[in-house]
Phi, psi and omega in degrees: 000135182287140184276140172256305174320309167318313162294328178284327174298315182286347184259325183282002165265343185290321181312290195288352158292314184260009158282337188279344193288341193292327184293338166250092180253115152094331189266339184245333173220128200233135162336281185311344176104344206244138153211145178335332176247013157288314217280322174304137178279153192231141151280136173333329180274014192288138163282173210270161198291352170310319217244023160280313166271330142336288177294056241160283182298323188295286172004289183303300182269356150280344171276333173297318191275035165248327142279010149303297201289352194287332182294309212257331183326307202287331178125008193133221163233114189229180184300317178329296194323294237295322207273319177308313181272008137298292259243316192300280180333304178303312202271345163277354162275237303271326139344270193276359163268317178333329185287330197282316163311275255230314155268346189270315183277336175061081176238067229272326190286292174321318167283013173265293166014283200293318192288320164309283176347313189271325170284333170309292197309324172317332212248299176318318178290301165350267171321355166243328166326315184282013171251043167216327164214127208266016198248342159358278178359303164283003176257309177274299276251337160272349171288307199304302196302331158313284261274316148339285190302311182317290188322306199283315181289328184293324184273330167289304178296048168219303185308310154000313218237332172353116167236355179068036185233062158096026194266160172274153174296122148311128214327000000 
């Protein structure tokens, strides 16, 4: 018998992954070969823009089944529930808007911002899942450790790039 449910945990952060990649149309890859983000200085450790939408799909869909399992632990969406899938939810919009920040507006200080943000709520939900099912962990914990380099990597680029044309300065 097909998990539907299950399936659906797993499909739906990716489903909000790829609406947000449609917002950099044009910004990581262009018809001309040249795109807004070839034009940016990168560090050398950036990784090739191929090995994003992989990682991207593991991610997605392991953190969608670490919330499948908090979904079926608590019995459903129960009192139990409310604050791990509140907290789950919150780091995944916040998950899919970062890209509209940072390629579609090149707003590189503000997504750096929008990414702390998001790695706390990443790190709350994590911790509360794992006080409801501790095998979580292993589901979140390569999201937590992107989400670090991302982070890390979003502030080298920004600093690279600091142009003073509405970006926050860097530290």
């Amino acid at each position: 018998m097909v998990n539907w449910s299950m399936i659906g945990a797993m499909v739906l952060p990716n489903s909000g992954g790829w609406l947000g990649a449609l917002t950099m149309s044009g910004q990581v890859r262009s018809k001309t070969g040249v795109s807004w983000y070839d034009t940016i200085k990168k560090p050398s450790w950036n990784p090739p823009k191929w090995v994003f939408g992989p990682a991207w799909t593991v991610l997605y869909t392991g953190m969608g089944y670490a919330s499948y399992k908090i979904y079926e632990d608590c019995g459903g969406f129960t009192e139990r529930a409310v604050l791990p899938l509140s907290l789950y939810g919150s780091q995944l919009l916040l998950n899919w808007t970062w890209s509209p920040v940072f390629f579609k507006y090149h707003k590189m200080g503000w997504a750096f911002v929008h990414i702390v943000a998001l790695d706390v709520m990443a790190a709350a939900c994590s911790y509360s899942f794992y006080n409801i099912n501790q095998t979580t962990i292993y589901l979140m914990s390569p999201y937590l450790v992107w989400l670090s380099f991302a982070s890390f990597l979003n502030y080298t680029i920004w600093k690279m790039n600091n142009d003073d044309k509405g970006n926050i300065k860097p530290l």
